[in-house]
N, C-alpha and C positions, 0 to 999 in steps of 0.2 A: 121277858125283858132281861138284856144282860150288863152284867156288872162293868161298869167303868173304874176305870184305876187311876187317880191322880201321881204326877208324878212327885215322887220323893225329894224334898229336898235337901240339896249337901251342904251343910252348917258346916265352915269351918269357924275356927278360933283362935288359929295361927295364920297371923296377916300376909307372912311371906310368902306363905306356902296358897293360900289363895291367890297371892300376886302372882306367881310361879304358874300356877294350873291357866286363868283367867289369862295371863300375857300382858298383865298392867306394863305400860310403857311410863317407865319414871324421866330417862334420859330426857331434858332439855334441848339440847340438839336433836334429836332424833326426831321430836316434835316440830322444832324449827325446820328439821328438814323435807316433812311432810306439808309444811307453809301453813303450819298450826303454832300458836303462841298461848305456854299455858300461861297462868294466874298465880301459881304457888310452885315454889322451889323441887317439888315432890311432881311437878307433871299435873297438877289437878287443874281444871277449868271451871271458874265463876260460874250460876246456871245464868248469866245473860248473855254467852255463849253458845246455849244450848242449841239453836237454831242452826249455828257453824258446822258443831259437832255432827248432825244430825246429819245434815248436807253431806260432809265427809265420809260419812260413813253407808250414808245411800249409793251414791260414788263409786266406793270400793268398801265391796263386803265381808274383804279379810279384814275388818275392822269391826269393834263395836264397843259399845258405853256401857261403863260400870257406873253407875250413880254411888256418892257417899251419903245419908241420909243421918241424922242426928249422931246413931250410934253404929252403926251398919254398913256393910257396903251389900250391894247386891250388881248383880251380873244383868242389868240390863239398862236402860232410859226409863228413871221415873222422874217426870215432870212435877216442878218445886221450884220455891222461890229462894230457899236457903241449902240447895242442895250443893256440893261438888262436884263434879262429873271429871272419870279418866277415859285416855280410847285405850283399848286393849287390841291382840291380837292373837291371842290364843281362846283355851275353852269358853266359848258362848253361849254356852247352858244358861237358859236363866231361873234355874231354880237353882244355882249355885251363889251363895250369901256368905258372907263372915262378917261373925259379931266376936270384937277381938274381949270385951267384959265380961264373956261367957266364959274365959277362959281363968282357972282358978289361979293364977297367977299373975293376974290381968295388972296389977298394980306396980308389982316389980317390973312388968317392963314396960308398963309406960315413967315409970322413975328411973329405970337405965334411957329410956329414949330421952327424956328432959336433958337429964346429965348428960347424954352424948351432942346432944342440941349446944347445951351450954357454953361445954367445953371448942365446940367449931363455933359458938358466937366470939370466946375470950381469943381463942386463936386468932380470928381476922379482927379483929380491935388492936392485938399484942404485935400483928406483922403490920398495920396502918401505924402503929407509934414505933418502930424500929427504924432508924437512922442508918443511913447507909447509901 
């Protein structure tokens, strides 16, 4: 009998650089102009979407879905009631995952990203009350 090999999987920790390799499509238009409408400002789709996506991606298979799962992203369609799902168009590995709390400095940036949330919430509040 001989030995089978599972494939290895590639854990990233840095969310950009996952986004980067994977081909997450963040752009809003860019989504509208494929005649997809995401659900969150970042390009993500509600999974009562998933059907759509799915469609889409049957369609045309330079495409594919990364599911967000609690803590995780991973590089395929995993069926869920509370998941997120992005389409991407780059590497479609799907043993490619990032889990960004693995990352020993996991806290400062999700406290830089709050703070940069914030500060473009106070921006468009501060330009709705500007007179002119």
């Amino acid at each position: 009998m001989g030995a089978s090999a599972k494939p290895t999987p590639d854990l990233y920790t840095d969310g950009v650089a996952f986004a980067e390799r994977t081909g997450r499509l963040y752009l809003w238009q860019e989504l509208l102009h494929l005649g997809l409408e995401p659900d969150t400002i970042l390009g993500g789709f509600d999974s009562e979407k998933a059907d759509i996506l799915l469609d889409f991606v049957r369609r045309d298979p330079a495409y594919h879905i990364i599911t967000f799962e609690s803590d995780r992203y991973v590089n395929r369609f995993v069926p869920g009631r509370t998941t997120v799902y992005f389409l991407a168009d780059g590497d479609a590995d799907p043993n490619i995952s990032c889990n960004q709390l693995l990352a020993p400095d996991w806290h400062l940036i999700l406290e830089d990203t709050i703070s940069k949330t914030l500060a473009m919430i106070k921006d468009c509040k501060n330009r709705r009350q500007t007179k002119g």
